[in-house]
Structure formats: C-alpha cells, structure tokens
C-alpha positions as a printed NumPy array, in Angstrom:
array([[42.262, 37.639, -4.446],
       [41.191, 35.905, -1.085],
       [42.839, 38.696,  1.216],
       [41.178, 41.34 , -0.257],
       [37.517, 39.475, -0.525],
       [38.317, 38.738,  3.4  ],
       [39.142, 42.133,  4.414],
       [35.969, 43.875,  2.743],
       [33.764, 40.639,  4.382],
       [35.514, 41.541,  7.297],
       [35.314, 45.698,  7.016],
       [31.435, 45.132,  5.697],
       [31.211, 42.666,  9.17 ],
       [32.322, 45.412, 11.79 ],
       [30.751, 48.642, 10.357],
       [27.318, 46.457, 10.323],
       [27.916, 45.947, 14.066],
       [29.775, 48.898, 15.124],
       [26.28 , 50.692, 13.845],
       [24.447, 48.322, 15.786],
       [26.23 , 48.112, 18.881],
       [26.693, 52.162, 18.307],
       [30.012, 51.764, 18.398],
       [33.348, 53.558, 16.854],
       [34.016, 50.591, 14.388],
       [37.501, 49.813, 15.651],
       [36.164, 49.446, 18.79 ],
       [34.746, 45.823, 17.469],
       [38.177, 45.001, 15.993],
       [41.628, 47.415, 14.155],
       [42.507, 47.394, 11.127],
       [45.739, 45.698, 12.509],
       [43.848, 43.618, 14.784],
       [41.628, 42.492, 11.227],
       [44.978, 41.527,  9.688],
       [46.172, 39.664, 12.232],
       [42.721, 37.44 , 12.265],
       [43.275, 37.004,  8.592],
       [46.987, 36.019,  8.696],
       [46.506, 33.628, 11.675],
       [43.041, 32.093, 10.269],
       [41.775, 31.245, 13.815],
       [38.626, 28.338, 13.539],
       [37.627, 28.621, 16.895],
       [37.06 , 31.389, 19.813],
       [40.276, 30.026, 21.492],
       [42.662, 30.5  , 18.549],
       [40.667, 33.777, 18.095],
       [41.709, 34.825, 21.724],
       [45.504, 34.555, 20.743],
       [44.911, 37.438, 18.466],
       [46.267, 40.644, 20.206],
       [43.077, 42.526, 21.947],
       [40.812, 39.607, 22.139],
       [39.784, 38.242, 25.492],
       [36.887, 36.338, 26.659],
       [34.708, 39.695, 26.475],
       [35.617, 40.285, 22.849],
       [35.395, 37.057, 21.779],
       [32.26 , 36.223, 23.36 ],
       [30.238, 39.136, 21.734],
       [31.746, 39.214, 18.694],
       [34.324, 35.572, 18.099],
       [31.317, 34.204, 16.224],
       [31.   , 36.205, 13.896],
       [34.425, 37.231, 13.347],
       [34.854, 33.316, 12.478],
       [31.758, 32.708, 10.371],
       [33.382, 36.253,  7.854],
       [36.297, 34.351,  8.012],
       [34.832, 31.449,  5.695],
       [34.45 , 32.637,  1.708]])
C-alpha cells in the first residue's frame, strides 16, 4: 500500500543523500522521525518544521526533498 511505497521512497531518499553528504543515514532523518513525516503529510518546509528534529537547518538542506518523496 501507500505507507509502505512512501517509506522505501523515503528510505531510498536518505541513504542516496546520507552517501552524498557522507553522512550516518539517520543523521538526514530517523526512522521515527520518517514516520512522523509520513503520518503528518507536511506540503511545505513550515509544516515540515513541526516534525520533531526539524529546524530551519534541517529543513533548509534537506525540506525539499523530503517533500518532493513525499508525492507518489
């Protein structure tokens, strides 16, 4: 179903970056932090910045992004 398409978009998402950024992968986002994002749906860096552990850093490298995996 949707959840599970979102979650591997979302998993495929941060180990992409996390390689490019040569980051540890939940450094980019948790796997609870990646639920939460799924459950609340946020469409824009401001609704994404009420998800627990994003703030304007987070959001500004990576909100895009997060939002454009978001859409199936």
């Amino acid at each position: 179903d949707n959840i599970d398409l979102l979650i591997q978009k979302m998993k495929e998402y941060r180990l992409k970056q996390s390689r490019e950024d040569k980051v540890k992968p939940y450094y980019i986002f948790t796997d609870k932090q990646m639920l939460e994002i799924i459950e609340k749906k946020p469409n824009s860096i401001e609704a994404l910045m009420n998800v627990s552990g994003f703030g304007e850093v987070k959001c500004g490298k990576y909100g895009e992004q997060i939002l454009e995996s978001l859409k199936l």
